[in-house]
Structures are given as structure tokens and as C-alpha cells.
Residue frames as qw, qx, qy, qz and C-alpha x, y, z in Angstrom:
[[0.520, -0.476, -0.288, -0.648, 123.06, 111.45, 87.84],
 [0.470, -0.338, 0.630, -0.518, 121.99, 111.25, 91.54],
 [0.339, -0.202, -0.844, -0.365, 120.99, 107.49, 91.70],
 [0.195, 0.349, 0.653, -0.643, 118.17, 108.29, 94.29],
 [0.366, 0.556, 0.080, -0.742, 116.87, 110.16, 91.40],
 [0.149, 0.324, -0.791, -0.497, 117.89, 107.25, 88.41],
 [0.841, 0.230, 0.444, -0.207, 114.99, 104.78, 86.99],
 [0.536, 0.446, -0.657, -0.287, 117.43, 103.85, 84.17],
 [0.195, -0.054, 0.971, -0.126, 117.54, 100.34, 85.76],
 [0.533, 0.381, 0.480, -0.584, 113.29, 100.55, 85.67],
 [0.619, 0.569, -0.248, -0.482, 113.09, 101.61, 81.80],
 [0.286, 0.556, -0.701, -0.342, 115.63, 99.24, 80.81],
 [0.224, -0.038, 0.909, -0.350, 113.59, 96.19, 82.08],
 [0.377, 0.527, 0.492, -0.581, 110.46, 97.26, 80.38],
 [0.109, 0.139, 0.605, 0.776, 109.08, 97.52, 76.95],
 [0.307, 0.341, 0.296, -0.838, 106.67, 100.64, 77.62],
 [0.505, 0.244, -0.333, -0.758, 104.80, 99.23, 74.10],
 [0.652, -0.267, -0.679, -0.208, 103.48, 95.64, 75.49],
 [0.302, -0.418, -0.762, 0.391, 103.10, 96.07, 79.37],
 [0.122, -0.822, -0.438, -0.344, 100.71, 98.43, 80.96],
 [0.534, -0.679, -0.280, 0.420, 102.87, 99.60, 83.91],
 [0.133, -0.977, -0.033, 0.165, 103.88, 103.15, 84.23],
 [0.667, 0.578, -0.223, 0.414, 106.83, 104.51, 82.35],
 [0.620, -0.478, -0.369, 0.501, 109.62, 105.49, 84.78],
 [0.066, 0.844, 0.159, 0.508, 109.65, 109.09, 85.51],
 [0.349, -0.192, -0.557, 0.728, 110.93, 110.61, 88.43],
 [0.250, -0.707, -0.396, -0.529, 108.43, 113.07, 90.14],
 [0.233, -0.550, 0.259, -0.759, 108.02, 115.92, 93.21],
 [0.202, -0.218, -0.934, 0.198, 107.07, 113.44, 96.38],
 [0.361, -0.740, -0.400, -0.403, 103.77, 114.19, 98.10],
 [0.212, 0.592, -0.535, 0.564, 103.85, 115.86, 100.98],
 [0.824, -0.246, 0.438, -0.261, 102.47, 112.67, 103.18],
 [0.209, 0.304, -0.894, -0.255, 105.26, 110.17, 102.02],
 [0.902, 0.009, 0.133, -0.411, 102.96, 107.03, 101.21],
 [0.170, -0.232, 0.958, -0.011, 103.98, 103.43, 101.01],
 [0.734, -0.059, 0.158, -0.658, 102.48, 100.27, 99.36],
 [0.514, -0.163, 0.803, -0.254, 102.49, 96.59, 99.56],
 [0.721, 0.292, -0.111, -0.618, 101.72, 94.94, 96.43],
 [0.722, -0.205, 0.649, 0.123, 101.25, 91.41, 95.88],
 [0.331, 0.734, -0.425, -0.413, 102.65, 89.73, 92.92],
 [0.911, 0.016, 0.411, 0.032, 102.24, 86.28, 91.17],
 [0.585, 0.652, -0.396, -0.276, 105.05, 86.23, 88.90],
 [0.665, 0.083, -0.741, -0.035, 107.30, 82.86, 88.68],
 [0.417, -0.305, -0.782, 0.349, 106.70, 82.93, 92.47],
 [0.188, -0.902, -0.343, -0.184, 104.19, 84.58, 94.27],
 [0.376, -0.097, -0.291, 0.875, 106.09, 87.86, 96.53],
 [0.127, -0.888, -0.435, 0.079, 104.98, 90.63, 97.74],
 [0.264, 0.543, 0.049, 0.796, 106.83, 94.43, 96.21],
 [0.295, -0.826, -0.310, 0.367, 107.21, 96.81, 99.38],
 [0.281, 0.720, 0.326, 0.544, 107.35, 100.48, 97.99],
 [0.461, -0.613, -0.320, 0.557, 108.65, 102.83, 99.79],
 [0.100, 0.951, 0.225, 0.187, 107.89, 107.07, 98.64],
 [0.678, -0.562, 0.072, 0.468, 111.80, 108.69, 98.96],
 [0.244, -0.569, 0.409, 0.670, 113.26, 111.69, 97.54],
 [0.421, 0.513, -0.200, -0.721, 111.03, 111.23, 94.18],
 [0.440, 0.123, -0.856, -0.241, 111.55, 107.69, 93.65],
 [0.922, -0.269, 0.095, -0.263, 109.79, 104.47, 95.30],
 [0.167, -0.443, 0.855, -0.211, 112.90, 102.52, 97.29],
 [0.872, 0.167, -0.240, -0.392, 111.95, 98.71, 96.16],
 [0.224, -0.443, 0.827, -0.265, 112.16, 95.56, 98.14],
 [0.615, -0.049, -0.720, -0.318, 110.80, 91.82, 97.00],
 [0.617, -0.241, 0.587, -0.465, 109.08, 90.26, 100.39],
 [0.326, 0.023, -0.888, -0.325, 109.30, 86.64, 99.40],
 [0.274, -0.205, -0.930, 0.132, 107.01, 85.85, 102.43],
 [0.109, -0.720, -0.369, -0.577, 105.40, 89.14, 102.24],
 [0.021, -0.409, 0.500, -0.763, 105.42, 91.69, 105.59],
 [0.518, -0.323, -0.757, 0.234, 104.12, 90.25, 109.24],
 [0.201, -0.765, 0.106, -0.603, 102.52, 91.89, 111.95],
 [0.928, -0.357, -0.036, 0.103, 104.54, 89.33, 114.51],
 [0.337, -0.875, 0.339, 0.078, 107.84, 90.58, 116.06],
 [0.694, -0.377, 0.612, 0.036, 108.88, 87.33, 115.76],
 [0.778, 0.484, 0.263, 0.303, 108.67, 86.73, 112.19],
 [0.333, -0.656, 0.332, 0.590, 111.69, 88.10, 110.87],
 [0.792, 0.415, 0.448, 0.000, 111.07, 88.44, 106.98],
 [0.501, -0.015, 0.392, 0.772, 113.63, 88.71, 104.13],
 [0.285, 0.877, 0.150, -0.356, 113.47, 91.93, 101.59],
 [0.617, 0.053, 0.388, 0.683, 115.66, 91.83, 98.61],
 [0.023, 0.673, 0.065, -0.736, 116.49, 95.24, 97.71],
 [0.609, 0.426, 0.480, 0.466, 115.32, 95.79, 93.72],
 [0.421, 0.253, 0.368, 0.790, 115.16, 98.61, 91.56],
 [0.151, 0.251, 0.303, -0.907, 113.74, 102.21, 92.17],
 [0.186, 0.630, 0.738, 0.154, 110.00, 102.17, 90.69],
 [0.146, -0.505, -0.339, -0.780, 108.25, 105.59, 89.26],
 [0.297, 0.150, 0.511, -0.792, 105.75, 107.57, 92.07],
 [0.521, 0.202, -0.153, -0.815, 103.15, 106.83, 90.01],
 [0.562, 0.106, -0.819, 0.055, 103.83, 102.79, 90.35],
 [0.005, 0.194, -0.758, 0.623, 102.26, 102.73, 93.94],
 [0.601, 0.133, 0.498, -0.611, 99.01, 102.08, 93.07],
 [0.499, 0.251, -0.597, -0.576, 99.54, 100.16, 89.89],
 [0.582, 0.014, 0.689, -0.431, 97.32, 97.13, 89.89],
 [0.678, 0.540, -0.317, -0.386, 97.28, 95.05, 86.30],
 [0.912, -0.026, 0.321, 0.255, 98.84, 91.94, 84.57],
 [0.135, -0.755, 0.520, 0.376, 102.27, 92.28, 83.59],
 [0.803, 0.446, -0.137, -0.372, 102.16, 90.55, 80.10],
 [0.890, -0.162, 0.397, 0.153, 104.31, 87.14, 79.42],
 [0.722, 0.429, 0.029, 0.542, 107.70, 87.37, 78.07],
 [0.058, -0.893, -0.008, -0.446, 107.76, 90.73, 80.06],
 [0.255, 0.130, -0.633, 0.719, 110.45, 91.49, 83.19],
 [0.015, -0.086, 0.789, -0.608, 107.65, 90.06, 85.92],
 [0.521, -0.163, -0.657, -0.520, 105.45, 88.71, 83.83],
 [0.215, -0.492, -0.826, 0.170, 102.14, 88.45, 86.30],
 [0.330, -0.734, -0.454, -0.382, 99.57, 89.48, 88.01],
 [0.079, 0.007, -0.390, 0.917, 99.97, 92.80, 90.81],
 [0.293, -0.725, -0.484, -0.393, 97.70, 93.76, 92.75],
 [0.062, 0.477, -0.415, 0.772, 98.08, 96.71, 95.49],
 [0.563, -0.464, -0.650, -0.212, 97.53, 94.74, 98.58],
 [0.415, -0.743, -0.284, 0.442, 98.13, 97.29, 101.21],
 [0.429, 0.321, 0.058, 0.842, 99.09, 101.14, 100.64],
 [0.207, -0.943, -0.259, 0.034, 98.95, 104.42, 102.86],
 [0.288, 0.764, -0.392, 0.423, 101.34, 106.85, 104.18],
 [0.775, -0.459, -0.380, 0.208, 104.12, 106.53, 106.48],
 [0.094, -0.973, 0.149, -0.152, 106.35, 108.42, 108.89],
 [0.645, 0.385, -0.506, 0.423, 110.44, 108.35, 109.21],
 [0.646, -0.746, -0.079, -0.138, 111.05, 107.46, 112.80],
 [0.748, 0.274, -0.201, 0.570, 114.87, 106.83, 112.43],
 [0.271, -0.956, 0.081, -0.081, 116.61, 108.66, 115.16],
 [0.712, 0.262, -0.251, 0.601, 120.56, 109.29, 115.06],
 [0.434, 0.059, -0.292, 0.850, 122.18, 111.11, 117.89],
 [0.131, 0.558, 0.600, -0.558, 118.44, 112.44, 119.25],
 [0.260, 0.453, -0.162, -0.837, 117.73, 114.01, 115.81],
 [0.741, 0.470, 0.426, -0.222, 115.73, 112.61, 113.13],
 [0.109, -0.280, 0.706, 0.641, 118.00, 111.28, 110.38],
 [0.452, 0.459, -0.391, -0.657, 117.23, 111.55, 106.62],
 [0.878, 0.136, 0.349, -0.299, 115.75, 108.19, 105.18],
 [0.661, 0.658, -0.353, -0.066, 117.85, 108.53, 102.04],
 [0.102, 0.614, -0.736, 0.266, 120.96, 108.41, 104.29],
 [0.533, -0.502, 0.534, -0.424, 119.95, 105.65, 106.43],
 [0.915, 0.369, 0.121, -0.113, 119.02, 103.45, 103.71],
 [0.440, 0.783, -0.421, 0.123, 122.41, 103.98, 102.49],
 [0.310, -0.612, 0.541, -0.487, 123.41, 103.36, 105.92],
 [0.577, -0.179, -0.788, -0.117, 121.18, 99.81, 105.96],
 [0.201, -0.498, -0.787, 0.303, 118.78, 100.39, 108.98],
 [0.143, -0.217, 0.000, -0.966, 116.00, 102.51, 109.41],
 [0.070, 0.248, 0.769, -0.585, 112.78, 102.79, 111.39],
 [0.172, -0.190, -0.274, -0.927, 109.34, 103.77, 109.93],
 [0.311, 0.313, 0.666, -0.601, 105.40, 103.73, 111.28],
 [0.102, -0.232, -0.835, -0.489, 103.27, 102.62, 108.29],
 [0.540, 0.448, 0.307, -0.643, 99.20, 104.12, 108.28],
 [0.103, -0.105, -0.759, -0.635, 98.16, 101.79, 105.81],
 [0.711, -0.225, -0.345, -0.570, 94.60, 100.33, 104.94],
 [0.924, -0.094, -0.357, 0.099, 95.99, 96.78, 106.60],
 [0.646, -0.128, -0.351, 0.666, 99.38, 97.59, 108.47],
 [0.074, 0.879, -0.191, 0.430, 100.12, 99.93, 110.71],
 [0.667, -0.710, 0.188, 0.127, 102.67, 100.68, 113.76],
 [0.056, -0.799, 0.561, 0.208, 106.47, 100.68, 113.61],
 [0.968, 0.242, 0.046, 0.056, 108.65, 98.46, 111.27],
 [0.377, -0.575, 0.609, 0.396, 112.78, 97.88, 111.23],
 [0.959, 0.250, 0.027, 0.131, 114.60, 97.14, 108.32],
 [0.475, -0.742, 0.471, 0.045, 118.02, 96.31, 108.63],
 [0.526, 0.681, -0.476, -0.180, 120.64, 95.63, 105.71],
 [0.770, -0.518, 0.345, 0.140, 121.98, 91.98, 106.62],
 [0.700, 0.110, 0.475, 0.522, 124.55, 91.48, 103.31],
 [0.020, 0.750, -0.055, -0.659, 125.74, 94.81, 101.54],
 [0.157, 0.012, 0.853, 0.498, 126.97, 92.67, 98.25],
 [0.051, 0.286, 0.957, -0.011, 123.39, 91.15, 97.83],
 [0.223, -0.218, -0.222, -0.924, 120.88, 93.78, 99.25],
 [0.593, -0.351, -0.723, -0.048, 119.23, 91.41, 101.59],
 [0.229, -0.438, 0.344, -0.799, 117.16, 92.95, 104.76],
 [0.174, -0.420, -0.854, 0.252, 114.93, 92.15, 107.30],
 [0.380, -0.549, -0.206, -0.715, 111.69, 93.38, 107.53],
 [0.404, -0.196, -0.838, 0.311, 110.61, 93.23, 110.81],
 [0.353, -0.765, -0.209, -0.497, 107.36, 94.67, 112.52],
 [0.266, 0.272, -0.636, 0.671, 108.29, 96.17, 116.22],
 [0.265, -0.518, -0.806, 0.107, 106.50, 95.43, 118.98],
 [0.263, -0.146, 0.081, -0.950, 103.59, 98.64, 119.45],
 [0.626, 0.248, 0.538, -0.508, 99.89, 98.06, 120.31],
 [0.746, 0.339, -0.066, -0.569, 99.50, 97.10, 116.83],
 [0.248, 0.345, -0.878, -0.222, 101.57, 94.14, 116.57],
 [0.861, 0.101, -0.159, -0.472, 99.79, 90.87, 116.14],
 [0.401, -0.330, 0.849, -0.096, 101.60, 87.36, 118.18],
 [0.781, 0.153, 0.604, 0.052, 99.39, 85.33, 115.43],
 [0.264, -0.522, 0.515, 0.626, 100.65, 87.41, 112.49],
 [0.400, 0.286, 0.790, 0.367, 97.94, 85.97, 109.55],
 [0.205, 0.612, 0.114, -0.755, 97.08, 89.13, 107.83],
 [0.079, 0.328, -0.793, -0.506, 98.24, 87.57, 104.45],
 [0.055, -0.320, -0.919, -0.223, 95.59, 84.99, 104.65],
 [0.026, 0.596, 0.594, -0.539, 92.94, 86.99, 106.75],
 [0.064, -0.774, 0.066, 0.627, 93.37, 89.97, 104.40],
 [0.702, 0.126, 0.551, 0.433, 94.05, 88.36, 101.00],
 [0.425, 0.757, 0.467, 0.166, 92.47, 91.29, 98.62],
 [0.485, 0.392, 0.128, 0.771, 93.25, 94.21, 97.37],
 [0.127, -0.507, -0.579, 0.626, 93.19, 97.05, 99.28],
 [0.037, 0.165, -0.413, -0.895, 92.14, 99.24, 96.05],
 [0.432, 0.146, -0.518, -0.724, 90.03, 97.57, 94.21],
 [0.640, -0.241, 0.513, -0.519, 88.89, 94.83, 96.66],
 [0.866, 0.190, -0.292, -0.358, 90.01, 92.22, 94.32],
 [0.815, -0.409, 0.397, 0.106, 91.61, 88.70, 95.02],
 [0.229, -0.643, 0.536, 0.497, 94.78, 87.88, 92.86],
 [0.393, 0.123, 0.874, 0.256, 93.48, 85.10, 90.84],
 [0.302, 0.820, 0.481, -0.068, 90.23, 88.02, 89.41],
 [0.072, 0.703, -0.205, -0.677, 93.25, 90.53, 88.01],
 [0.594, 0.717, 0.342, 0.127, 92.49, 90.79, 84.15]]
């Protein structure tokens, strides 16, 4: 099987009969790829960037969650593809469970592949592969252009990094300014 197209990694993490999150399907993208940002209190808080690709969501832990400061350069540990249908999930992942906590979707819209190879707009799949690509995020909370950029092929370790456009932000406190959900307008500590 294509792995672009594989959640066996997803299922086998999960026991679909005590958590609430979405079994792992694969599914038709939309045709505005979307992206979302969810935080996540499990044994340490992080923050799950989601990225809409070729029928899966492309999955990256943010330990320090995404910046709108150039200057902040923030890790991304590449994880497992996620279901489409996982981008807006927003619940408590039950104890004993693979990421036992509380999620909540704290930023999520669509974005656009800006990646450019040899003046042509390269595929997303391929660049990822590749370890660097360019996108422009329309969320609720972020927008303008972001880099990530594969530093350790072993590992899966990136940088997120927001590029400097009119929307970047030299104090960079969206995380605290911005704490809730962009769904459901809750704060992490009120998911149930």
C-alpha cells in the first residue's frame, strides 16, 4: 500500500471501543486543502499541526506550538498520518489510551502549497518526502506563509517557522493571547 494513503500506524494505536476519536479511514480531500492546529494536554501539553494531503492529514507534534515571529524557530516531530475527519476532532482522549488527554482544535482553516521547484509549483507529497516545503495558512488565528524544513531524516524532526509577510508578528504571543478554541470557543481545562 501507498503509505501516503496507510493509517495502519493510526488504528493500531487506538482502541476504536474506549476513545471517542475517529476511526482511521482514508477519504477524497476537499477541494480547499484545510489545516488545523490542535492543542493537546496529554503527559505534556503540545500542540498536533494537521496538515490535509493526498487523503490523509500529514502529522507533526509542536512541543512549543506554531509562532507568528520569524525568529522563533519551532520544533515539529513528524507523527503518524491522522483520518480527514480528525481535523476538527475536539474531546478527551480517555486514560490508559495512546494520548490520553484533552484536544481541543485551537486553530483550523485552509491553506495553499506555495513550494516552488524550478519556477513550477511542486507537489506537497513530494516535497515532504523531500523535507522542505512552503505553505500560506487562512486560518481563524494564523495566517501568511510558513517553512518547514526536515532537520534529521532518522528522527523526523522539522522546523516550523513562520516567514516574514505582513502578517508576521515580532512579539509572537498568540498562544497566550488566543488560548481557546477556535471551534467551540472553549479553554483546555472546560473539555469534558
Amino acid at each position: 500500500m501507498n503509505r501516503k494513503y496507510d493509517l495502519s500506524a493510526y488504528n493500531e494505536k487506538r482502541d476504536f471501543t474506549k476513545t471517542s476519536e475517529p476511526p482511521g479511514t482514508t477519504g477524497r480531500s476537499s477541494e480547499r486543502l484545510r489545516f488545523s492546529f490542535q492543542k493537546h494536554a496529554a503527559s505534556t501539553l503540545h500542540y498536533d499541526f494537521r496538515l490535509e494531503v493526498d487523503g490523509v492529514l500529514k502529522s507533526w507534534a509542536v512541543p512549543k506550538g506554531p509562532s507568528t515571529n520569524p525568529q522563533d524557530k519551532r520544533l515539529a516531530i513528524r507523527t503518524e498520518d491522522h483520518p480527514l475527519n480528525y481535523i476538527d476532532f475536539e474531546g478527551v482522549i480517555p486514560e490508559g489510551s495512546y494520548g490520553a488527554g484533552k484536544v481541543l482544535v485551537w486553530d483550523i482553516g485552509t491553506y495553499d502549497n506555495i513550494t516552488i521547484k524550478s519556477g513550477q509549483l511542486e507537489d506537497l507529497n513530494a516535497a515532504i518526502k523531500k523535507g522542505h516545503f512552503l505553505i500560506e495558512l487562512h486560518g481563524k488565528k494564523l495566517n501568511g506563509s510558513y517553512a518547514m524544513t526536515r532537520m534529521n531524516d532518522e528522527e523526523e524532526q522539522w522546523l516550523l517557522v513562520k516567514m516574514a509577510d505582513e502578517n508576521a508578528q515580532s512579539q509572537g504571543r498568540i498562544l497566550e493571547e488566543q488560548p481557546q478554541s477556535a471551534i467551540s470557543g472553549k479553554l483546555i481545562e472546560e473539555m469534558k
